[in-house]
C-alpha positions as CSV (number, residue, x, y, z in Angstrom):
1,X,-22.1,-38.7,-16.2
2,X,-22.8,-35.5,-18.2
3,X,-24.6,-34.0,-15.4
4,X,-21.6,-34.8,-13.2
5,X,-19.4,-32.9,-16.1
6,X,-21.7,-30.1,-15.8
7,X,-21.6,-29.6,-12.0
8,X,-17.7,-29.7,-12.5
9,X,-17.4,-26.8,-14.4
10,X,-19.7,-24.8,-13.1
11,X,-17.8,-25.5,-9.6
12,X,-14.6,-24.4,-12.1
13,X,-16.1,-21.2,-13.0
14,X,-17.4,-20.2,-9.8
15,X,-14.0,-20.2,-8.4
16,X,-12.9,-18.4,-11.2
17,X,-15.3,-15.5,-10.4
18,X,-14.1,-15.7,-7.1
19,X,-10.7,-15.5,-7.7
20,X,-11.4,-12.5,-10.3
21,X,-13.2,-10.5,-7.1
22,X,-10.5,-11.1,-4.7
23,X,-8.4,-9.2,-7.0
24,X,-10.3,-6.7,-7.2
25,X,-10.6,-6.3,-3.3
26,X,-7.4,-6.3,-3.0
27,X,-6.8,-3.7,-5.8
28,X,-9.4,-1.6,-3.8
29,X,-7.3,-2.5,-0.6
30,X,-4.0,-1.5,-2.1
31,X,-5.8,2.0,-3.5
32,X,-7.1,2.7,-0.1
33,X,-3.6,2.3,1.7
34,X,-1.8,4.3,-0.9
35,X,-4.7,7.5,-0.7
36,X,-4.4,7.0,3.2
37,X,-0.4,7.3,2.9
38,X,-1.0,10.5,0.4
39,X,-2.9,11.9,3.0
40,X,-0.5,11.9,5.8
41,X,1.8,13.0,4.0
42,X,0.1,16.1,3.1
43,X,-1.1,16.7,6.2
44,X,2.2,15.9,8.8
45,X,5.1,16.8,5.8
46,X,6.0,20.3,6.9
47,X,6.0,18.8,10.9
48,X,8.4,15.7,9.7
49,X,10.4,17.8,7.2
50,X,11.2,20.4,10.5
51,X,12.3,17.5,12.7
52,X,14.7,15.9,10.4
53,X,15.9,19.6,9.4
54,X,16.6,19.9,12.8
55,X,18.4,16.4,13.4
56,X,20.2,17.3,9.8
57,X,21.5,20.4,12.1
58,X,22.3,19.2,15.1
59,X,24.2,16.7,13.7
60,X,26.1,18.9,11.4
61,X,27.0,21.2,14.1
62,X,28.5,18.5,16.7
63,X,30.2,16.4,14.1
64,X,33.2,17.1,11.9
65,X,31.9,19.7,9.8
66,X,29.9,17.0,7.5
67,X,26.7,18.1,6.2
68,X,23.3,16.7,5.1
């Protein structure tokens, strides 16, 4: 009986520890998506800023007179 007490929580504990690293991967995931999201917009800002500059523009010039 104590032995199968033992085996119990140790079972317990290792999926504790397991549940601990999962965080942690997904913290790491998480991290990795937001660098990769810093990146691009670092690298592609200037090109997306000119395209909706230029929708802003087209727009404001075919409406009523509304602007951005």
């Amino acid at each position: 009986m104590l032995d199968y007490l033992r085996i119990m929580l140790n079972a317990r504990a290792a999926k504790m520890d397991e549940r601990g690293a999962s965080a942690v991967e997904y913290g790491l995931l998480i991290a990795g998506i937001a660098a990769l999201i810093v990146v691009v917009v670092f690298a592609f800002g200037d090109n997306l800023r000119a395209i909706f500059e230029d929708t802003c523009n087209s727009i404001s010039s075919g409406g009523s007179g509304g602007g951005c």
